[in-house]
N, C-alpha and C positions, 0 to 999 in steps of 0.2 A: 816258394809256395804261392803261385801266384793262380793255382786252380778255384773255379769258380763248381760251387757244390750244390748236389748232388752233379759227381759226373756220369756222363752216360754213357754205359758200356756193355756190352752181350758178353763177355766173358772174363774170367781169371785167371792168371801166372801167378802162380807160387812157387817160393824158392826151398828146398827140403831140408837143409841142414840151417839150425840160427833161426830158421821160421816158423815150420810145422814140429820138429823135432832138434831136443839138443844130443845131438850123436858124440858130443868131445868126451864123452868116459869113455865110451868105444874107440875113437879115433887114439886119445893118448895112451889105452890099453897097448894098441895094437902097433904103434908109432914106438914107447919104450918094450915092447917084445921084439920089436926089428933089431933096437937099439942093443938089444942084450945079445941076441942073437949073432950081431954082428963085433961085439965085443966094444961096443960102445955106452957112457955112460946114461942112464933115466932123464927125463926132464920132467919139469912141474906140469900140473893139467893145464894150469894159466899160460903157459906156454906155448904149449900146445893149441891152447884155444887161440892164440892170437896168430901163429901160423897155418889155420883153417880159412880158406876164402877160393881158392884160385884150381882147386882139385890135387887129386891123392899126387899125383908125382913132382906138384912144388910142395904138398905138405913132408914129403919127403926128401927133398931136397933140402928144407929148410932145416927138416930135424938134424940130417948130416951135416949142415953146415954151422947150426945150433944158431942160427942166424938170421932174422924174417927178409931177409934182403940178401942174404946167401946165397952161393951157386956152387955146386961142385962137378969134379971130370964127370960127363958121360955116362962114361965105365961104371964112375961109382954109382953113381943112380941105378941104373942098368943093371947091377948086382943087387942092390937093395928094393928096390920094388918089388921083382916077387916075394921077397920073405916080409915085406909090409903087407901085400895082399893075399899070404897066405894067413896073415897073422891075424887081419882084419874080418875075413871069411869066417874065420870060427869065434871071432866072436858076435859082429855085426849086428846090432839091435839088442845083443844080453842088456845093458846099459843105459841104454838110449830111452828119453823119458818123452811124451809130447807134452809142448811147454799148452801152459792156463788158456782156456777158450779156442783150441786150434780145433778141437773135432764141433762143439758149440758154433764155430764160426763158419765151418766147410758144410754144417749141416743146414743153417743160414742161406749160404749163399746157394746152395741145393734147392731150398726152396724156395729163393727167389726163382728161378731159372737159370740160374748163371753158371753156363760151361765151366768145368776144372779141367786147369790142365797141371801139372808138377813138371817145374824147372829146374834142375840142377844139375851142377857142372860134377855131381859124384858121378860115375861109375856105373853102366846100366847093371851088371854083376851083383852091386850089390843095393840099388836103388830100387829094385821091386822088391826081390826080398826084403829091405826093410820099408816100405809100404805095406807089406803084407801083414808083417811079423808086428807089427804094431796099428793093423786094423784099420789104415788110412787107405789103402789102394782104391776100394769100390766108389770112393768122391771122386775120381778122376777118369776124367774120360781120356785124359794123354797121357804119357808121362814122355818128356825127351828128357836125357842123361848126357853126360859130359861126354860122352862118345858113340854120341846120337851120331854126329856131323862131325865134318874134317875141325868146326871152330864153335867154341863155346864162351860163356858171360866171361869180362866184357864184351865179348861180340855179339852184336845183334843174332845171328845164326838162326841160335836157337827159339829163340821170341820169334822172330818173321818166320821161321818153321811153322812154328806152334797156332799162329794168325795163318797161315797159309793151310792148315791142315784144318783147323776151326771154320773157315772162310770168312773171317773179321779182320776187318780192319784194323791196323797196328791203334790207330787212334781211340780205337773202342775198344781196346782187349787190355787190361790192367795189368802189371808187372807190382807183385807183391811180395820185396824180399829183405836183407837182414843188413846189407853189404853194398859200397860201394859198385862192385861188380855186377847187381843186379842194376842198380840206377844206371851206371855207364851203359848197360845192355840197352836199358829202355828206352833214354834218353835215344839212343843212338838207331831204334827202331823205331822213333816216334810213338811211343805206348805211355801211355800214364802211369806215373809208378806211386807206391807206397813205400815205408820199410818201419819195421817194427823196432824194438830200441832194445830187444834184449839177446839181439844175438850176437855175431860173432865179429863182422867188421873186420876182422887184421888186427883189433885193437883199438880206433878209432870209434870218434863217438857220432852216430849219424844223422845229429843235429845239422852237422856242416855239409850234407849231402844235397843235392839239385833234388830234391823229392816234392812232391803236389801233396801229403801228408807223412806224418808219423802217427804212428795206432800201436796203442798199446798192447792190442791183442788183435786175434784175426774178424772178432766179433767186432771191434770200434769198425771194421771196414764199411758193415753196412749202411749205415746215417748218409756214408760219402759216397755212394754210388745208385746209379739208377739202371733197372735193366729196361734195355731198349729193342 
């Protein structure tokens, strides 16, 4: 954390699962209906939250292998994803709560002037409708989804997308998210990043992360930035 404050930025990256909203009732709903489905045993939500980071088809991966470092054949993947993403479709957002300060903080930075755009490596499928379905969509002026691009967080990709559609600079466009995946992104875009302490990580505590702060909420954001 070696950022010198306020920094000066014309826009925002936010990351959607872990930051704006906690989706893991919905994700483990619909991760143990695959399970069942498939004649396989339930797992804990806690479990489930810790194999949340990397998108749906290593969250399924991991489930089948019951394993956060897990891999299984192909095949099996390939059988089980659609009955996770049929599973996840109906229920998507019933669940899903947005955590303390996140609409307080996008209305914030609304009025600062500062561009929204929403980053995440979900799923466009099910990444607007749950924007919609829980009233966050109209603060964002982008949204890229995990199959926005051929590559998504950790890869820069989707960030340099999102600076290249914005017309800002990677160094002035802030990356705000929950997960080492979002730091390796920015990091690796040249972006400034934050991350929040309550979300999801893999497990991991994101104290140990390369970040220029931690914020409690998406409203701590303000104090650290300056629009320019």
């Amino acid at each position: 954390m070696n950022a010198i404050f306020p920094i000066a930025v014309e826009a925002v990256m936010i990351d959607l699962d872990g930051t704006l909203l906690d989706t893991i009732p919905d994700l483990a709903a619909a991760t143990n209906g695959m399970l069942e489905e498939l004649g396989l045993g339930a797992l804990p939500l806690e479990t489930v939250r810790n194999f949340v980071g990397k998108g749906i088809p290593r969250l399924v991966e991991r489930a089948l292998a019951r394993d956060i470092c897990g891999h299984v054949a192909p095949e099996a993947l390939a059988a089980a994803l659609p009955v996770f993403e049929r599973a996840y479709a109906g229920i998507n957002g019933r669940h899903t709560t947005i955590y303390p300060g996140v609409r307080e903080g996008l209305e914030q930075m609304r009025a600062a002037g500062f561009r929204l755009a929403c980053v995440t490596n979900k799923a466009g499928a099910f990444t607007l409708p749950l924007l919609e379905r829980t009233g966050l969509a109209p603060f964002f002026e982008l949204t890229v989804s995990g199959d926005t691009l051929p590559r998504k967080k950790p890869d820069p990709m989707q960030l340099l997308h999102a600076c290249e559609r914005f017309g800002v600079a990677p160094a002035r466009m802030l990356m705000v998210g929950d997960s080492g995946n979002d730091v390796q992104a920015a990091r690796a875009a040249g972006c400034p990043v934050f991350c929040v302490p309550y979300g999801y990580n893999e497990g991991h505590d994101v104290q140990s992360l390369d970040v220029d702060a931690i914020v409690g909420a998406l409203t701590d954001c303000i104090p650290l930035i300056q629009k320019i």
